[in-house]
Backbone as CSV, one residue per row, in Angstrom:
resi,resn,N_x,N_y,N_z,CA_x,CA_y,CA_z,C_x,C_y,C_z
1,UNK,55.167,59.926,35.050,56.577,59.679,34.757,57.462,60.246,35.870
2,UNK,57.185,61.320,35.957,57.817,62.291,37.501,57.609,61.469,38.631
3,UNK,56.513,61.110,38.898,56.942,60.397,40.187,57.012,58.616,40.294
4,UNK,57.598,58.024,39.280,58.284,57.078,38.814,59.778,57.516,38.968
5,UNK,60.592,58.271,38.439,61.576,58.721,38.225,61.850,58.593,40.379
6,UNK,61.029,59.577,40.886,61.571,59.242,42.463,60.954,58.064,43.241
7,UNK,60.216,57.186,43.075,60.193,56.122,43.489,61.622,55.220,42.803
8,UNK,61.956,54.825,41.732,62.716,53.939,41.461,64.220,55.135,41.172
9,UNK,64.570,56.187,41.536,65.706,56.746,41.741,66.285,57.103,40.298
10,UNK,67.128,57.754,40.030,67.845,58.325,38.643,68.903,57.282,38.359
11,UNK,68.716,55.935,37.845,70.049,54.801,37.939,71.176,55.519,37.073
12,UNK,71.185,56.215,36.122,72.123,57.035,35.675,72.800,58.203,36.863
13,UNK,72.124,58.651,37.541,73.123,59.268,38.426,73.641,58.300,39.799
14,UNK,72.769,57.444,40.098,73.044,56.401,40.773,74.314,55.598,40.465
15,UNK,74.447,55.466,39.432,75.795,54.268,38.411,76.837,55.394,38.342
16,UNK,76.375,56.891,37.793,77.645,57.724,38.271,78.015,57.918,39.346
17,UNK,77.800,57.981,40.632,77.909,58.469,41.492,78.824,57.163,42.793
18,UNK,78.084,55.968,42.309,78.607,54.580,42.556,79.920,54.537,41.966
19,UNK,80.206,54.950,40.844,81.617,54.806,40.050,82.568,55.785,40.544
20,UNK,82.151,56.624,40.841,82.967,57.903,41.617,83.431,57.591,42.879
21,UNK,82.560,56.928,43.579,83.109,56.611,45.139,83.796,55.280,45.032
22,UNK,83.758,54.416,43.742,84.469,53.272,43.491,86.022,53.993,42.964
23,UNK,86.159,54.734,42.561,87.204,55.261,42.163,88.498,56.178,43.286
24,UNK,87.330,56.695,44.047,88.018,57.027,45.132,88.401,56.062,46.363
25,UNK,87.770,55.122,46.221,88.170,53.840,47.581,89.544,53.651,46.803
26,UNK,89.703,53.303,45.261,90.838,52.507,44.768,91.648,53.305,44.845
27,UNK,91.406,55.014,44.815,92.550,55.825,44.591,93.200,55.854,46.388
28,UNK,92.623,55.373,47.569,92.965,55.195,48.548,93.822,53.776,48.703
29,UNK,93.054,53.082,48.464,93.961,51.547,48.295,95.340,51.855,47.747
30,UNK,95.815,52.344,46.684,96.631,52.622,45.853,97.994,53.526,46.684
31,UNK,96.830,54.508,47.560,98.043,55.323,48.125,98.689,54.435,49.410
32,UNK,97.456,53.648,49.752,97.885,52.747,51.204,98.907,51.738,50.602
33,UNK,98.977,50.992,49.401,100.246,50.311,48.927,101.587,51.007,48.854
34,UNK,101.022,51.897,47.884,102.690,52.883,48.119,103.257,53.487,49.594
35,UNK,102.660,53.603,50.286,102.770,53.837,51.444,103.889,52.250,52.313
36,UNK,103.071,51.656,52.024,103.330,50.281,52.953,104.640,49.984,52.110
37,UNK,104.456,50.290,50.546,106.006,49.355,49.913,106.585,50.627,50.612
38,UNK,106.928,51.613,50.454,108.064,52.542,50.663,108.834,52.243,52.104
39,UNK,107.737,51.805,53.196,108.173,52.076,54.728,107.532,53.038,55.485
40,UNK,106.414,53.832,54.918,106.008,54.951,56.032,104.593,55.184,55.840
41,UNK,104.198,53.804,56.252,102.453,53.859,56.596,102.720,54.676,57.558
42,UNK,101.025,54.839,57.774,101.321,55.518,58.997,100.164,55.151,59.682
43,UNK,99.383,54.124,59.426,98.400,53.463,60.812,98.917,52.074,61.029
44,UNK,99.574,51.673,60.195,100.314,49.526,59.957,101.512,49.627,60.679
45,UNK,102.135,48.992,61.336,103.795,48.782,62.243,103.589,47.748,62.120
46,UNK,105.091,47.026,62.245,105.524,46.259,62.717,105.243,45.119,61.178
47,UNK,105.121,43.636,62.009,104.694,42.602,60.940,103.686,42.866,60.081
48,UNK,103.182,43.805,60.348,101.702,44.025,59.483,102.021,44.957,58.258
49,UNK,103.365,45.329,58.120,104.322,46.517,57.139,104.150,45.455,55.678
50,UNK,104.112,43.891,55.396,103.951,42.972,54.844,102.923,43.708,53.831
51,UNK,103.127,43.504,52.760,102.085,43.695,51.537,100.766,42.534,51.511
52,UNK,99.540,42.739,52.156,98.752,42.125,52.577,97.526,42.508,52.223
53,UNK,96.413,42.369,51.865,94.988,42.761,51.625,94.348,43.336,52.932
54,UNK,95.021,42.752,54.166,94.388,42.948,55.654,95.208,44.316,56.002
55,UNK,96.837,44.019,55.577,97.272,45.477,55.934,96.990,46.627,54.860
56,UNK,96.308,46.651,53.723,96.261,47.526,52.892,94.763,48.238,53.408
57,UNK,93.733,47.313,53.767,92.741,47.786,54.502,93.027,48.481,55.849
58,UNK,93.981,48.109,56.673,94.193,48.707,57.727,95.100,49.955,57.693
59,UNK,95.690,50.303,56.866,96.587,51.664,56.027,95.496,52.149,55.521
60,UNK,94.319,51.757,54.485,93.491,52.663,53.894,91.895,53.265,54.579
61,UNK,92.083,52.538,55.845,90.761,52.268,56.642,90.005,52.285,56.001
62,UNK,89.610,51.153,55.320,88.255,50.935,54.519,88.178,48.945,55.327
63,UNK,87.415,48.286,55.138,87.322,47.138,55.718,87.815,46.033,54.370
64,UNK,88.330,44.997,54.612,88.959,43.756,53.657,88.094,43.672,52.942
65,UNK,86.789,43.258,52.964,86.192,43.109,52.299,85.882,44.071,50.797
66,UNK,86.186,44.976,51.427,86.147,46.687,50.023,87.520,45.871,49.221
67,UNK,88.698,45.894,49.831,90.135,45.638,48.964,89.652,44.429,48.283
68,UNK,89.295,43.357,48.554,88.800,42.429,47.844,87.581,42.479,46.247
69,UNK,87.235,43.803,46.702,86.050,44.353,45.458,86.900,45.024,44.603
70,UNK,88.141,44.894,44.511,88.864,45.591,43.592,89.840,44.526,43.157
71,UNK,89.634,44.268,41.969,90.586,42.642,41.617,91.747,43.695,41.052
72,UNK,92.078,44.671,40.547,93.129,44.784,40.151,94.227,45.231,41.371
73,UNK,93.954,45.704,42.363,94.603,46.034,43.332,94.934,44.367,43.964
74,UNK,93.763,43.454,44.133,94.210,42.197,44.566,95.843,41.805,44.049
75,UNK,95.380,41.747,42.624,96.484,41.218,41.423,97.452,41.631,41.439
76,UNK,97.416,42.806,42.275,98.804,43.798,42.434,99.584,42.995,43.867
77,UNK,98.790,43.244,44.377,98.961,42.411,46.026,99.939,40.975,45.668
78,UNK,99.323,40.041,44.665,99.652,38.832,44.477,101.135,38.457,43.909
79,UNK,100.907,39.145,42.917,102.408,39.850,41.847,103.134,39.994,42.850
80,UNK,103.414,41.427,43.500,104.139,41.374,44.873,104.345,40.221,45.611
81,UNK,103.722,39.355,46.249,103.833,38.499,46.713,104.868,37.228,46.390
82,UNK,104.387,36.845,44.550,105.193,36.056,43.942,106.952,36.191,44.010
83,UNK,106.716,37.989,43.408,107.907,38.703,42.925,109.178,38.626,44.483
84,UNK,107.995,38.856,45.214,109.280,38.568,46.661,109.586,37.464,47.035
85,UNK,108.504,35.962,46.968,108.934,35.031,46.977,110.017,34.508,46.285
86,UNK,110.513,34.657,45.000,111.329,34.419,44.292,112.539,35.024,44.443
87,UNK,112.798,36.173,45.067,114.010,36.769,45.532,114.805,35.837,46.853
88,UNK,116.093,36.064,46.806,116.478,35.358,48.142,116.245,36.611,48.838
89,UNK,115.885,35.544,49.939,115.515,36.388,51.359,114.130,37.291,51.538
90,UNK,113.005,36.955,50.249,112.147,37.827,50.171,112.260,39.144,50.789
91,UNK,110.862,39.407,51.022,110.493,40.806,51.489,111.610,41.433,52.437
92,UNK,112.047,40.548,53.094,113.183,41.222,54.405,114.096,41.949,53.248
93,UNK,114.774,41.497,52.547,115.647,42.166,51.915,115.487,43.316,51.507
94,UNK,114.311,43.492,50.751,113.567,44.590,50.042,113.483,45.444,51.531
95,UNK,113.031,45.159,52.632,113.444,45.656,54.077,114.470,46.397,54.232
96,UNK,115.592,45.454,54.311,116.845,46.141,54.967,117.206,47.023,53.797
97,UNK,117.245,46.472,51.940,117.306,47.922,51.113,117.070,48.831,51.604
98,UNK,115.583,48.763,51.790,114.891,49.997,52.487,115.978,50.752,53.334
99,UNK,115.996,50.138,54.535,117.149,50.767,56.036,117.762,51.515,55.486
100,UNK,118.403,50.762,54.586,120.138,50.826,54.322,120.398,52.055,53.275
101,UNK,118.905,52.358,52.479,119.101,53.528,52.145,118.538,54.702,52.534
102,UNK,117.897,54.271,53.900,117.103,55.475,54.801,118.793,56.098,55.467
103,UNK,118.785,55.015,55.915,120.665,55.103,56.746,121.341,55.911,56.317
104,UNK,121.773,55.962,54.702,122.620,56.376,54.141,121.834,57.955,53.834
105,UNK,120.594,58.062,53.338,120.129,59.654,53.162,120.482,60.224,54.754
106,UNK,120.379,59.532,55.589,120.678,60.102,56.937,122.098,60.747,57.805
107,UNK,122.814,59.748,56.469,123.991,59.931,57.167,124.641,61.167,56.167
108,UNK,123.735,61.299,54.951,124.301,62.862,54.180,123.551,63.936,54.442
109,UNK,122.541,63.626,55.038,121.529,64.306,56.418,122.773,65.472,57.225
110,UNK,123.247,64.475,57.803,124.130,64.380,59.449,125.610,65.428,58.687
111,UNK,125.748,65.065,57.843,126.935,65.737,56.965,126.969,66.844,56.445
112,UNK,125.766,67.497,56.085,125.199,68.367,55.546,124.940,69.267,56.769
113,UNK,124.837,68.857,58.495,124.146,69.379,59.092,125.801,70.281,59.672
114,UNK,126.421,69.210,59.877,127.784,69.772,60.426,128.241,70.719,59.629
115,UNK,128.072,70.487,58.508,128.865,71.753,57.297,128.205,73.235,57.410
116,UNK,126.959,72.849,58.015,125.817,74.154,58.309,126.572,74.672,59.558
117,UNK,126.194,73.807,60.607,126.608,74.235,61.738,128.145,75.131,61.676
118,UNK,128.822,74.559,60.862,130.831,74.828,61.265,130.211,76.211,60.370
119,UNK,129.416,76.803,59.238,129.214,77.823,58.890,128.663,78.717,60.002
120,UNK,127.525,78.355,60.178,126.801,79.086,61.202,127.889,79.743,62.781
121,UNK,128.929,78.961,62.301,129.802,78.907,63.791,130.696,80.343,63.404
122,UNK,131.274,79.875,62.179,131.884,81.518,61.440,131.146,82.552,61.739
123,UNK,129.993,82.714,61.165,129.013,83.439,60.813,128.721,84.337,62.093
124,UNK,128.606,83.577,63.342,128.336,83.948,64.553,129.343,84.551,65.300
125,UNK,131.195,83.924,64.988,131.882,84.186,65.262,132.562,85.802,64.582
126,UNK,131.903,86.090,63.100,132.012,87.380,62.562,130.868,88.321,63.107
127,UNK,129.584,88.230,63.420,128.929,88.520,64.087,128.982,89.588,65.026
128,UNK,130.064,88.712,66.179,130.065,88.965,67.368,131.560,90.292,67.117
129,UNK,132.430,89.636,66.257,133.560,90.760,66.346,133.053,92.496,65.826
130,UNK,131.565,91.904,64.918,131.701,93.426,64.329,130.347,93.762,65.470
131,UNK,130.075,93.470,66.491,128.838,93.582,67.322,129.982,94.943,68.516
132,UNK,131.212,93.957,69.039,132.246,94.588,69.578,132.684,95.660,68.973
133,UNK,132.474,96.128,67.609,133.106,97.483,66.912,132.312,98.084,67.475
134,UNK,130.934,97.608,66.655,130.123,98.788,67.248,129.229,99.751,68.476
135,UNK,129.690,98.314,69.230,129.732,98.489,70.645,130.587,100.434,71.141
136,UNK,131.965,99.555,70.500,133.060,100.589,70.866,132.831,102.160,70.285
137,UNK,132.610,101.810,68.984,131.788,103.163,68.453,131.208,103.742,69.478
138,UNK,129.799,102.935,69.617,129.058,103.813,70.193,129.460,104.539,71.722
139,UNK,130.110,103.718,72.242,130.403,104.314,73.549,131.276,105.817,73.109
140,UNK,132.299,105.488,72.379,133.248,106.237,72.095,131.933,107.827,71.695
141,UNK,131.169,107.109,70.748,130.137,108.816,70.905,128.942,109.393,71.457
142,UNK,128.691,108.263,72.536,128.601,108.789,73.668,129.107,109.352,74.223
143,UNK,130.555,109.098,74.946,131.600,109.998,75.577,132.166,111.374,74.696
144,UNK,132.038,111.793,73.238,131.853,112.822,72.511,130.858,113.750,72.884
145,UNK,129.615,113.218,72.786,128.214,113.243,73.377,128.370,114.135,74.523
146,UNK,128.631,113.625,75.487,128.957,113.782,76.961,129.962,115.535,77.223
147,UNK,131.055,114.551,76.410,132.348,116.248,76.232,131.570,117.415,75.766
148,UNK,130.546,117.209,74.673,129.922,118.485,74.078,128.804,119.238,75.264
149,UNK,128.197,118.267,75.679,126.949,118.549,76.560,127.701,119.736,77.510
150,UNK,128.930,118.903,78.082,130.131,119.999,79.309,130.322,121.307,78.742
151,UNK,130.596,121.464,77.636,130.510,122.771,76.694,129.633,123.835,77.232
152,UNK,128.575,123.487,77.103,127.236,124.391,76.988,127.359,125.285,78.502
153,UNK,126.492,125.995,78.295,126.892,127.276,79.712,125.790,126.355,80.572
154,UNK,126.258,126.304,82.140,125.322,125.782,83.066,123.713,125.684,82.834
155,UNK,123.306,126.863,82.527,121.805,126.840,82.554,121.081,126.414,81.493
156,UNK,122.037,125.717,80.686,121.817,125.006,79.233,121.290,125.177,78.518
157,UNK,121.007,126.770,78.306,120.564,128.255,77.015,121.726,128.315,76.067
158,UNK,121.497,128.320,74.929,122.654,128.328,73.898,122.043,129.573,73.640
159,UNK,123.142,130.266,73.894,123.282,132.411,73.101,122.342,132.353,71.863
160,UNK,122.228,133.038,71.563,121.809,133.698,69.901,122.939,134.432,69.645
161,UNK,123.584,134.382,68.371,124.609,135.399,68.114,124.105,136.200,67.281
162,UNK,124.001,137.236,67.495,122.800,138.202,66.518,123.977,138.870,65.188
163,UNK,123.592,138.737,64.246,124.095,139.395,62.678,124.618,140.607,62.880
């Protein structure tokens, strides 16, 4: 029985183990769609940004043929497809949405940055005035410093004053 079991392999851990790496290709497929709808693949540019079976393989680096072994991801692909056909202006639109609200987080980006900066500008500008106090301080006791040192008798022995 034992060496049956390793000639013809454990098909129970075989069928688990097959289902596990089937699960993880799809959980890749899945992230390579969301990726591609949002705008920020990051191996696909250009015309290939298109919700495609060829660009979802080329975002998930697995080969077409794998995306094709997964009909529900297909079905997803297709849906998409329909759903933009039927819009005016398909996919481009869903495009420039895109831009137009990259644009706009950018431009409260840019707004947000100046309001930092004009702080940071105070900030630097209070900084520097109390940098100048203490500048002045210190010189000022240094030159205290200095007056006391003149005090002391030349050979710079301070007395004992005995009780």
């Amino acid at each position: 029985m034992d060496s049956e079991l390793r000639r013809k392999g454990n098909p129970e851990a075989l069928n688990k183990a097959a289902e596990k790496k089937r699960k993880f290709t799809e959980g890749k497929l899945w992230e390579a769609i969301k990726r591609i709808e949002t705008n920020t693949p990051i191996r696909v540019k250009g015309r290939s940004m298109l919700l495609t079976p060829s660009a979802v393989a080329r975002e998930a680096e697995i080969s077409r043929g794998t995306v094709y072994d997964h009909s529900k991801v297909i079905d997803y692909i297709k849906q998409k497809k329909i759903e933009w056909k039927s819009q005016p202006g398909g996919r481009k639109v869903t495009l420039i949405r895109d831009v137009q609200d990259k644009v706009s987080e950018l431009i409260q980006i840019k707004k947000q940055l100046l309001i930092d900066k004009d702080n940071l500008a105070r900030e630097n500008y209070r900084l520097q005035f109390e940098n100048d106090e203490l500048k002045g301080r210190l010189q000022r006791s240094q030159k205290e410093l200095k007056e006391l040192k003149d005090q002391l008798p030349e050979d710079g022995k301070i007395l004992r004053m005995r009780k």
